[in-house]
MDAnalysis code that builds the backbone (N, CA, C; Angstrom):
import MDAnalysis as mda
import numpy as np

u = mda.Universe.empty(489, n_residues=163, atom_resindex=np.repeat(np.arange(163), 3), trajectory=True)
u.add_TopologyAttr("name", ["N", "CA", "C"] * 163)
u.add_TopologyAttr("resid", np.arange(1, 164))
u.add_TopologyAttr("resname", ["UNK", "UNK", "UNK", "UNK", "UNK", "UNK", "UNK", "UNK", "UNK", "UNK", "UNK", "UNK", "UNK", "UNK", "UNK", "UNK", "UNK", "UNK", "UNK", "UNK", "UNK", "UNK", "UNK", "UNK", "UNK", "UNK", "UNK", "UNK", "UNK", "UNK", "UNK", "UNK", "UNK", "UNK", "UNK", "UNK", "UNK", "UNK", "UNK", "UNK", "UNK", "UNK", "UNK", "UNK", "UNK", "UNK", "UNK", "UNK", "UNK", "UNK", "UNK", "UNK", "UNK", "UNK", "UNK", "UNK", "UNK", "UNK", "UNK", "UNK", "UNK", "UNK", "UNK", "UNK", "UNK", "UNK", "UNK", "UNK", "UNK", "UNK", "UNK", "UNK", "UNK", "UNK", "UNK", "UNK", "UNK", "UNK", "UNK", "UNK", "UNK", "UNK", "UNK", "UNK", "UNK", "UNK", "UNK", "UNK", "UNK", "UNK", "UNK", "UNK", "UNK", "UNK", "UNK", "UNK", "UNK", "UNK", "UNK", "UNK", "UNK", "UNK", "UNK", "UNK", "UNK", "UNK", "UNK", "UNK", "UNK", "UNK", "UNK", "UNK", "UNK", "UNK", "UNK", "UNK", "UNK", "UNK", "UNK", "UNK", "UNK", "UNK", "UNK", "UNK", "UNK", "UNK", "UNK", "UNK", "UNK", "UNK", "UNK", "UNK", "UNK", "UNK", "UNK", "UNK", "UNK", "UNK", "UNK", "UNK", "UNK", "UNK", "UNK", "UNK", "UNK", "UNK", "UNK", "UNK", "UNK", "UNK", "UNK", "UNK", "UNK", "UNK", "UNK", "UNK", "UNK", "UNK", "UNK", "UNK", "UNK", "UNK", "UNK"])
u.atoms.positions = np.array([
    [-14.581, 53.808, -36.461],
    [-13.825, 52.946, -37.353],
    [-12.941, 53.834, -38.222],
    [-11.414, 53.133, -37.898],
    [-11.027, 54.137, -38.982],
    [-10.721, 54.022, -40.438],
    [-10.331, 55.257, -41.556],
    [-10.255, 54.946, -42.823],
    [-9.062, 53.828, -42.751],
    [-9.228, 53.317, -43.806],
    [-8.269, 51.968, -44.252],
    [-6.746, 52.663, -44.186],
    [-7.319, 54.041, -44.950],
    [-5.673, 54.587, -44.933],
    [-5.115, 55.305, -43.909],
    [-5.503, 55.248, -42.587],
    [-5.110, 55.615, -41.863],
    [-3.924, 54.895, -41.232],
    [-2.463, 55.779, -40.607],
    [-1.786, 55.165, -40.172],
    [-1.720, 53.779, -38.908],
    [-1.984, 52.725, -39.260],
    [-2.384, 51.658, -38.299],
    [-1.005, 50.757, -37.675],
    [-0.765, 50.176, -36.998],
    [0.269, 49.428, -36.528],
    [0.595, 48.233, -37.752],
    [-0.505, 47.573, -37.878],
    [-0.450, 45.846, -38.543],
    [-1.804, 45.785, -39.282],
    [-1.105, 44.898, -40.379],
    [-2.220, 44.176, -41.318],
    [-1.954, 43.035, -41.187],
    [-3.242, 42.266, -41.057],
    [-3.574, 40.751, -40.999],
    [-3.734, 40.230, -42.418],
    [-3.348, 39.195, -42.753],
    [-3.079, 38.212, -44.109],
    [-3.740, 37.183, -43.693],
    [-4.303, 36.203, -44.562],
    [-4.057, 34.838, -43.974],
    [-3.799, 34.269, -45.505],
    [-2.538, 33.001, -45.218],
    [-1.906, 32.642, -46.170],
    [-2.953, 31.446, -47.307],
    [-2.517, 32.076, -48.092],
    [-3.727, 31.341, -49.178],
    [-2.697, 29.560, -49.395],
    [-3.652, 28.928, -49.545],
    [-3.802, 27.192, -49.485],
    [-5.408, 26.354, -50.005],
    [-6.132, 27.468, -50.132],
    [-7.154, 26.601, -50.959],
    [-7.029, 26.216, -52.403],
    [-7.010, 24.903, -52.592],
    [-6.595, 24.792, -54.316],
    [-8.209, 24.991, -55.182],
    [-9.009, 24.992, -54.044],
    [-10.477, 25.165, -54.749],
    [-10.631, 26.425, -55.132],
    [-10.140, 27.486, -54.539],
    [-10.119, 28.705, -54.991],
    [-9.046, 29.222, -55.729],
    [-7.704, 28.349, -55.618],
    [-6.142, 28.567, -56.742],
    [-5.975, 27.452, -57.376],
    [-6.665, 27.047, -58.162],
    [-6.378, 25.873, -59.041],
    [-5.067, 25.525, -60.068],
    [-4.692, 24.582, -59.493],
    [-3.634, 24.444, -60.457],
    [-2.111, 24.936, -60.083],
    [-1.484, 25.725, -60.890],
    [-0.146, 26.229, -60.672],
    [-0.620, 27.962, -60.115],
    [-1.549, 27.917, -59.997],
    [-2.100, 29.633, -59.661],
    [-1.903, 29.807, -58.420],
    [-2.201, 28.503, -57.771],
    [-1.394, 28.619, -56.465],
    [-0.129, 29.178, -56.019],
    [0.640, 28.506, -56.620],
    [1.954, 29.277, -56.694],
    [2.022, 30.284, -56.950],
    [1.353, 30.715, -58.189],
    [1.811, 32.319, -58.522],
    [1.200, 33.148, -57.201],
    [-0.270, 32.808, -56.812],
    [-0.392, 33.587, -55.315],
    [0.680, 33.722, -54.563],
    [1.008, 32.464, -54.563],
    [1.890, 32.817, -52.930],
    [2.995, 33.798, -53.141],
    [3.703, 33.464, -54.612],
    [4.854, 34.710, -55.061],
    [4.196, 36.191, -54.589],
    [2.779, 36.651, -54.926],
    [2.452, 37.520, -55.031],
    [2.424, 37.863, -53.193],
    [1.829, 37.366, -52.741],
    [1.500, 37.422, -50.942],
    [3.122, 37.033, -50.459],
    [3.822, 37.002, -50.902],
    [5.097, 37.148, -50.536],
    [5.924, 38.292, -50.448],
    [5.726, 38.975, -51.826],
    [5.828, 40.370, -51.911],
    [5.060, 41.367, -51.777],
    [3.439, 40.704, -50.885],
    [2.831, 41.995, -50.553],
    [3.673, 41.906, -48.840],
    [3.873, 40.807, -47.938],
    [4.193, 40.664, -46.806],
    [5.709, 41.525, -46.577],
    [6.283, 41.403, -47.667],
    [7.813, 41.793, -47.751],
    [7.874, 43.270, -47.793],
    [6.588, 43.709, -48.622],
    [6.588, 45.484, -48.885],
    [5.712, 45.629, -47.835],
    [4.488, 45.015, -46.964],
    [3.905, 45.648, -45.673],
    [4.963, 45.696, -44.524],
    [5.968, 44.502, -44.627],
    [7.327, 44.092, -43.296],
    [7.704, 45.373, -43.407],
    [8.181, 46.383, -44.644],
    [8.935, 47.536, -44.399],
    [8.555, 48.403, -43.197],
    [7.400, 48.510, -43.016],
    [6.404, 49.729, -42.456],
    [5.599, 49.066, -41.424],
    [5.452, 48.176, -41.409],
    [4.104, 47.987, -40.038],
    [4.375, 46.382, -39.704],
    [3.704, 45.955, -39.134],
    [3.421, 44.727, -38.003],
    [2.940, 43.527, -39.830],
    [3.158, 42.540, -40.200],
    [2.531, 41.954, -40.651],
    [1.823, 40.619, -39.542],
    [0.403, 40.679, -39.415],
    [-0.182, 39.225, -38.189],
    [-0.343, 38.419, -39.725],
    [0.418, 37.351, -40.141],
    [-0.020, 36.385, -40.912],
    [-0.848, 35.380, -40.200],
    [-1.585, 34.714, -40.525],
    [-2.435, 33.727, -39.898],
    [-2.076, 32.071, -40.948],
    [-1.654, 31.377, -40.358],
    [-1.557, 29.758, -40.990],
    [-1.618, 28.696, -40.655],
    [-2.508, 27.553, -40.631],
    [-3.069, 26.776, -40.459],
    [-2.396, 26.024, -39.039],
    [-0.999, 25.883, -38.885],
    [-0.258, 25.231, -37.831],
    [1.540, 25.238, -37.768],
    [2.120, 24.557, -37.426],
    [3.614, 25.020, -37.135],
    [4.281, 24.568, -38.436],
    [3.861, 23.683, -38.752],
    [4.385, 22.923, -40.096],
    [3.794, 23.828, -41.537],
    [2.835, 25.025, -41.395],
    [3.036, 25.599, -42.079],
    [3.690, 27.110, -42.222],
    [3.853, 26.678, -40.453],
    [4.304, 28.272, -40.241],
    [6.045, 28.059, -41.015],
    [6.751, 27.131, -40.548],
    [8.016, 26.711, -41.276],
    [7.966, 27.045, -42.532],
    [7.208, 26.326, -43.150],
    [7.329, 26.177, -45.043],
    [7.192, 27.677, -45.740],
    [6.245, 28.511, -44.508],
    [6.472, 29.898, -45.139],
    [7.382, 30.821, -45.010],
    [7.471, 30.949, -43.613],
    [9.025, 31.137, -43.000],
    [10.172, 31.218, -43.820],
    [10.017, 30.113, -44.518],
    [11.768, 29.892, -44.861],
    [11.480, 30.522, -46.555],
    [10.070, 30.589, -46.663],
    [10.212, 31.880, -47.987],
    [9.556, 33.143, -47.636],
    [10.035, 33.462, -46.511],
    [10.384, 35.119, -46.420],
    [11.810, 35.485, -46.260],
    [12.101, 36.528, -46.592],
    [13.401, 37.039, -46.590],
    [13.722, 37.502, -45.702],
    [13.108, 38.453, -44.876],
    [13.517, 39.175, -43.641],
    [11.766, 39.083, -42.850],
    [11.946, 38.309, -41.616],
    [10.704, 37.989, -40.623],
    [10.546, 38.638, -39.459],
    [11.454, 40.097, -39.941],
    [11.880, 40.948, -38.653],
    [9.917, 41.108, -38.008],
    [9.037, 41.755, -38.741],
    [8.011, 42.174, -38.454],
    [7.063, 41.504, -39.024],
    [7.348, 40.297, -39.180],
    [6.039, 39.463, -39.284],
    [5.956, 38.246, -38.393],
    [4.687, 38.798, -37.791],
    [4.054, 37.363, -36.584],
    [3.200, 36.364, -37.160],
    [3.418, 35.350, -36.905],
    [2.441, 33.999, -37.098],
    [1.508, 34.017, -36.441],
    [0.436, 33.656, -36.915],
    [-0.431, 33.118, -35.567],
    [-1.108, 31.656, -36.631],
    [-0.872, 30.479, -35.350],
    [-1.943, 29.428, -35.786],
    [-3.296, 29.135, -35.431],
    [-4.158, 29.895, -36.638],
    [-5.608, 29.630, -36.552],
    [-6.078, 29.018, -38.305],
    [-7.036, 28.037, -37.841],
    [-7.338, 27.084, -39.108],
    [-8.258, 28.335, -39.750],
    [-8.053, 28.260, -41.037],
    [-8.963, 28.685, -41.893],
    [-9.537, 27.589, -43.118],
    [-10.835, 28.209, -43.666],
    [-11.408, 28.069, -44.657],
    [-10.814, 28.188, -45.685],
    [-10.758, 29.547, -45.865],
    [-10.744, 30.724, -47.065],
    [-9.425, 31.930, -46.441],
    [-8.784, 32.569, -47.959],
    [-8.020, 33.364, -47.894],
    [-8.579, 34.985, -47.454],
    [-9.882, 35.435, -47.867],
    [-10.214, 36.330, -47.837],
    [-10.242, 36.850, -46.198],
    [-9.582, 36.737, -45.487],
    [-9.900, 37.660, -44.217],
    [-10.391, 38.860, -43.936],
    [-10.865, 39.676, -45.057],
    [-10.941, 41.261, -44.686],
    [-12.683, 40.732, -43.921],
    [-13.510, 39.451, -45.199],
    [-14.638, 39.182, -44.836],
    [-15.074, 38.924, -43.715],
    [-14.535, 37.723, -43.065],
    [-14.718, 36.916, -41.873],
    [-13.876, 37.542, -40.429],
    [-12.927, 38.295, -40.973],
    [-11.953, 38.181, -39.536],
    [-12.514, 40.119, -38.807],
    [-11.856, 40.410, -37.798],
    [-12.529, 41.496, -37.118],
    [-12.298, 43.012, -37.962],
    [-12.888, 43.670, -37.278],
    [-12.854, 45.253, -37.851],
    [-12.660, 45.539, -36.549],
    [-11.131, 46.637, -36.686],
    [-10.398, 47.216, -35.469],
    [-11.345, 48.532, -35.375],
    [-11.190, 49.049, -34.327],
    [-12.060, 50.432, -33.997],
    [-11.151, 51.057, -32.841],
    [-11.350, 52.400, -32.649],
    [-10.937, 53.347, -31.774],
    [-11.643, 54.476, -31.507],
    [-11.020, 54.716, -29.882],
    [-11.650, 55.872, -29.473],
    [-10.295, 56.399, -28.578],
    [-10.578, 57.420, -28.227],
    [-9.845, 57.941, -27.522],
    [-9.261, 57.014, -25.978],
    [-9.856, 56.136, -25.994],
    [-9.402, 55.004, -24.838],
    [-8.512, 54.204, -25.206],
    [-8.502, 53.440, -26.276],
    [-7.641, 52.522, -27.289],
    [-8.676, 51.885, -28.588],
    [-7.744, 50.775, -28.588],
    [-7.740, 50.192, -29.764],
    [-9.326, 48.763, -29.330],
    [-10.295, 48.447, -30.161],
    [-10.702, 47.251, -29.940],
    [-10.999, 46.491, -30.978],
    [-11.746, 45.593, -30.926],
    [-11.686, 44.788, -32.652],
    [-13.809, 44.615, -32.309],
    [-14.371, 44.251, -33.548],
    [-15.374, 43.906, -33.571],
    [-15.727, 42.329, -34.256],
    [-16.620, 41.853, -33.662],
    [-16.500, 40.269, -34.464],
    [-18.121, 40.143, -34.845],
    [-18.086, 40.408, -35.965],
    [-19.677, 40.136, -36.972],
    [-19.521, 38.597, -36.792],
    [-21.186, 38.609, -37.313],
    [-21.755, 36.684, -38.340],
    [-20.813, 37.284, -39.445],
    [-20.496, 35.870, -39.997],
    [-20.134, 35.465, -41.398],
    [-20.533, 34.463, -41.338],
    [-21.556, 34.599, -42.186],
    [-22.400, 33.694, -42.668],
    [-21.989, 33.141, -44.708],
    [-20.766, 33.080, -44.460],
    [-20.588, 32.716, -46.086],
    [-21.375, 32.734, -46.899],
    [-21.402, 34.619, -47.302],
    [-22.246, 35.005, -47.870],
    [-23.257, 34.512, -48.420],
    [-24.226, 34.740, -47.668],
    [-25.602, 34.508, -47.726],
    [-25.977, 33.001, -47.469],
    [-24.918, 32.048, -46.474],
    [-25.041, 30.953, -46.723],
    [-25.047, 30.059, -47.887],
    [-23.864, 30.770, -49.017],
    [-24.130, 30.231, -50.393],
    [-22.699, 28.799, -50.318],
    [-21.660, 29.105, -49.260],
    [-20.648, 28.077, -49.149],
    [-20.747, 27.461, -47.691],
    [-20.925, 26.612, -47.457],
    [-21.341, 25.546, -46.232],
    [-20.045, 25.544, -45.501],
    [-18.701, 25.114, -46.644],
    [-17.329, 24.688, -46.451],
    [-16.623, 25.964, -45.909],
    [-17.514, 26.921, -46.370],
    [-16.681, 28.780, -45.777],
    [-17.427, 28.838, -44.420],
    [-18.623, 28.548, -43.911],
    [-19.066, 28.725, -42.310],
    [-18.106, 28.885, -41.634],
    [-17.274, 28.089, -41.342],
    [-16.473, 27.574, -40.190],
    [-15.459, 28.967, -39.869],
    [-15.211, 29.366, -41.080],
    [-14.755, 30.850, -41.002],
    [-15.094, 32.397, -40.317],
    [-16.222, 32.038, -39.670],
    [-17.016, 32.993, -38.817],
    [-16.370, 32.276, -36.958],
    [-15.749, 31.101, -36.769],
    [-15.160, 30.891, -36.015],
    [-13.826, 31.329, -36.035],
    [-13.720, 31.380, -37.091],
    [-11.731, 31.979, -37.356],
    [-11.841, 33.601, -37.104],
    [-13.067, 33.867, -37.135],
    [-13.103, 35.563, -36.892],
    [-12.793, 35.719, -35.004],
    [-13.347, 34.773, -34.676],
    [-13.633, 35.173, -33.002],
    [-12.149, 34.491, -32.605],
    [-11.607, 33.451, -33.252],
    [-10.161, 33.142, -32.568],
    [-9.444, 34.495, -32.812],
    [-9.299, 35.159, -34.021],
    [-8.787, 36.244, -34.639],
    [-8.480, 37.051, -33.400],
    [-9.643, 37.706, -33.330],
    [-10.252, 38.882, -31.759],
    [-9.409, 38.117, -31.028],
    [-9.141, 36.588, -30.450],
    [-8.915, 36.635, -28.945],
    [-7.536, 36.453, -29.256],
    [-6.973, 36.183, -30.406],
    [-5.263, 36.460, -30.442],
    [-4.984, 37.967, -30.229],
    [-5.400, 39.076, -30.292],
    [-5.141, 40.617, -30.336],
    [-5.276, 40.693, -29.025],
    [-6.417, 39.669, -28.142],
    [-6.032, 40.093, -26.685],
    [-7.120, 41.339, -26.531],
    [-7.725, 41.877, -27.465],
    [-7.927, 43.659, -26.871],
    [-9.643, 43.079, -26.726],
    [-9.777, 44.024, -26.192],
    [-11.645, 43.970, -26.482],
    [-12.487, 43.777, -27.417],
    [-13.283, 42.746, -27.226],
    [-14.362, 42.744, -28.703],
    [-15.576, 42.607, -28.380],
    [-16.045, 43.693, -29.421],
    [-17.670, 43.979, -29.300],
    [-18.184, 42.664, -30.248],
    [-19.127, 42.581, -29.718],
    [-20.303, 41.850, -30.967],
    [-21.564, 41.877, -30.961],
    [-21.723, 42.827, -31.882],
    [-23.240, 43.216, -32.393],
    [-24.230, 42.068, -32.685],
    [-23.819, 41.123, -33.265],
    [-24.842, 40.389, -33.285],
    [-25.418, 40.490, -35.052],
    [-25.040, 41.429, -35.447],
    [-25.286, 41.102, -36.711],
    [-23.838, 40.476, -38.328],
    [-25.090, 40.166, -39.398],
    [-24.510, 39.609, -40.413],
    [-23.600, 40.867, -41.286],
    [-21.974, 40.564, -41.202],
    [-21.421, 41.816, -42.350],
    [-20.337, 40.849, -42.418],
    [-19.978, 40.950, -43.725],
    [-18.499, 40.776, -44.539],
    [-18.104, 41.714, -44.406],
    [-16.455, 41.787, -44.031],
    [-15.997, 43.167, -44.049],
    [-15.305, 43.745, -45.294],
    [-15.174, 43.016, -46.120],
    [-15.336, 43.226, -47.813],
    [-16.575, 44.855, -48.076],
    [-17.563, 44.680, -47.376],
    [-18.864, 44.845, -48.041],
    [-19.207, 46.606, -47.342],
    [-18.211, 46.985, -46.479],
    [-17.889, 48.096, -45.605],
    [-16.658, 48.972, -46.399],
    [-17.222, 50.004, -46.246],
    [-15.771, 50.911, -46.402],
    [-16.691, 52.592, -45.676],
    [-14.782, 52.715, -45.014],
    [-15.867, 54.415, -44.044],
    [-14.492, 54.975, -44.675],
    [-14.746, 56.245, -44.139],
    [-13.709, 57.649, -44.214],
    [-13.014, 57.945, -43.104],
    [-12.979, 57.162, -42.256],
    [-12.958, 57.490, -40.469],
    [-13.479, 58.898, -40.111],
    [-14.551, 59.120, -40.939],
    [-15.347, 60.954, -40.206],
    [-16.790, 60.639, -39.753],
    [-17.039, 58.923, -39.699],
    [-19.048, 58.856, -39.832],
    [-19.266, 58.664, -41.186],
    [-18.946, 58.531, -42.244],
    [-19.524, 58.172, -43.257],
    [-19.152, 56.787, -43.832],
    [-19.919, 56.089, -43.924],
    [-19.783, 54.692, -44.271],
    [-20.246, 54.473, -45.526],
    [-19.766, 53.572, -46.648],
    [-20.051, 53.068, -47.406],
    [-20.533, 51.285, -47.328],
    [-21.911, 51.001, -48.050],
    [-21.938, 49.329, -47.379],
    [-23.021, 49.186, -48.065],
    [-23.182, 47.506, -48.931],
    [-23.946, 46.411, -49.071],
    [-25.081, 46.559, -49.143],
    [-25.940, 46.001, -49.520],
    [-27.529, 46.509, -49.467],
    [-27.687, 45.027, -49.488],
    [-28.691, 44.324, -48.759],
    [-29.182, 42.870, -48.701],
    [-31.085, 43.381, -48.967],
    [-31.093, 42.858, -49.991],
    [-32.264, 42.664, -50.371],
    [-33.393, 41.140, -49.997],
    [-34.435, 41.352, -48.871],
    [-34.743, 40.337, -49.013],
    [-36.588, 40.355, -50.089],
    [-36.558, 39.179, -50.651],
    [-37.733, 38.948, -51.110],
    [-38.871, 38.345, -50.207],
    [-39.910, 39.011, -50.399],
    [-41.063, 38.346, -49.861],
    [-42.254, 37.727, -50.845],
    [-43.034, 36.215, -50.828],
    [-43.847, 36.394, -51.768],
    [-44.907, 36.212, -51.182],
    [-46.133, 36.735, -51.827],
    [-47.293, 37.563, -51.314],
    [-48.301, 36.392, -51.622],
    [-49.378, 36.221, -51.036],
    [-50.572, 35.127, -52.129],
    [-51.333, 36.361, -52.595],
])
């Protein structure tokens, strides 16, 4: 896996639309903001935005400025956070592949975020490339490596009670 800062092709977005999580006019101010992160990633690399369907791919579309290097893809989401739910790219000297964890909305604490562990595996099969799946539970929030073997990550504590 490599470091975050390593030179990569594309970063994946997915366009924020939950008002449960942007209440109000905050919405808006997001999107200003994810407008000008898409506009300063367009300079340099691939932006994969992800948005709900064609009718939203339009409405965003027409507030970007230059769409030279940013791709749509329509997959439904939950939630804005993709680093959590959607894949972790990996390499080896063969190429490029993606990995697709559980997301289990963290810890099963949002019912309405589940469905988002399906938006991870559409994710993988839009890239087309190979995907592993371990089989286990990770947010990819909850990960960070160096690309040398050293990983940083999460600690899940479970309780047991005893008689």
């Amino acid at each position: 896996m490599p470091a975050e800062w390593e030179k990569h092709e594309a970063t994946w977005l997915t366009w924020p639309k939950d008002r449960n999580t942007f209440p109000g006019k905050i919405l808006d101010d997001v999107e200003q903001i994810y407008l000008r992160i898409i506009e300063e990633l367009a300079k340099g690399e691939r932006v994969d935005l992800i948005v709900d369907d064609l009718g939203a791919e339009k409405r965003v579309a027409a507030m970007i400025r230059n769409l030279d290097n940013v791709a749509f893809h329509h997959i439904r989401t939950a939630d804005v956070w993709v680093r959590d739910y959607g894949p972790i790219f990996v390499k080896n000297s063969s190429g490029v592949a993606t990995t697709k964890w559980t997301f289990n909305a963290w810890g099963n604490k949002y019912d309405e975020l589940k469905k988002d562990n399906e938006t991870g595996k559409a994710i993988c099969n839009a890239t087309k490339l190979t995907t592993f799946e371990p089989g286990i539970v990770l947010e990819g929030g909850s990960v960070d490596v160096n690309g040398h073997g050293t990983a940083l990550v999460t600690e899940t504590l479970t309780y047991f009670k005893t008689k």
